[in-house]
N, C-alpha and C positions, 0 to 999 in steps of 0.2 A: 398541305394535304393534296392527293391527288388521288385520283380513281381507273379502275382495271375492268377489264373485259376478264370473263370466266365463264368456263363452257362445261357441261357434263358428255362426251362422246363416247362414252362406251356402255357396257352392261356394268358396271362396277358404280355408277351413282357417285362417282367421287368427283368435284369440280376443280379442274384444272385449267389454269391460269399463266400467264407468261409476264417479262419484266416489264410491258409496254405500259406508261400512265401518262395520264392527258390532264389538265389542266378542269375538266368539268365533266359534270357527269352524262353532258349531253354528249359529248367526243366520244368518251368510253360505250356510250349505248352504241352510235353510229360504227364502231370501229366492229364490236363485238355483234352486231346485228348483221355489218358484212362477212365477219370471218362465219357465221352461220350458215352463208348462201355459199361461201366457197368450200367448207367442212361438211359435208353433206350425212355423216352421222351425228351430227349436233340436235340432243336428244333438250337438252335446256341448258338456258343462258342466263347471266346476270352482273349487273355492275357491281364491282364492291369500291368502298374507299379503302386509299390508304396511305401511309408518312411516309412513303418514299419522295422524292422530288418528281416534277416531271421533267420525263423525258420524250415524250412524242404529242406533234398534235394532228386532228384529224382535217384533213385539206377537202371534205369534202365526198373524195372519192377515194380514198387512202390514207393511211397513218403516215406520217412523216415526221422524221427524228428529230430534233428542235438542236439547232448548233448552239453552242459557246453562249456566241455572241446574242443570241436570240434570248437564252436563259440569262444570261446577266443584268437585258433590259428586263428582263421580267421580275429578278430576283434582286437585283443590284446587289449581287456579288462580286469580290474578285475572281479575278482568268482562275488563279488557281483553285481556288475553291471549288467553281464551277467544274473544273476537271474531276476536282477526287469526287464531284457528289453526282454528277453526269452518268459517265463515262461513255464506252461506243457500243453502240446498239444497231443491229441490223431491221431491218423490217419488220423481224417476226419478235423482236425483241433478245435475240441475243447476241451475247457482248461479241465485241467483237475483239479480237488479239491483235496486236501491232506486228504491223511483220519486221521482222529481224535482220 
């Protein structure tokens, strides 16, 4: 289990959310209480859980992507596994492509 940051920013009242999930619910508050202060029509906010793995933790003053090696202590998985259930994520939460 892991948990998301979710925002309402428009007139449309629909909550809208990205891939980033943290390890507790206290990360996702902190993560989605600062993207509040920098999204400046963020009308409401809220944590949701949910069965993706994690993939970011919050360092405090930023979300930061959790490597490999970081998830596999946490998970004690293998490398590969870790990869296919990981994958790459940028800051804002999305994947990231391998370049070619």
């Amino acid at each position: 289990m892991s948990y998301g940051g979710e925002v309402i920013a428009d007139s449309t009242n629909k909550w809208c959310g990205n891939s980033l999930r943290f390890a507790t619910e206290e990360e996702a508050k902190a993560y989605v209480d600062d993207l509040m202060w920098r999204w400046t029509a963020v009308r409401e906010r809220r944590v949701v859980q949910s069965d993706d793995p994690v993939n970011y933790r919050w360092d405090g003053s930023r979300a930061r992507p959790i490597t490999d090696t970081q998830a596999m202590q946490q998970n004690n998985l293998e490398q590969g596994e870790i990869s296919d259930r990981l994958g790459n994520f940028d800051e804002w939460g999305n994947r990231i492509r391998p370049r070619s």
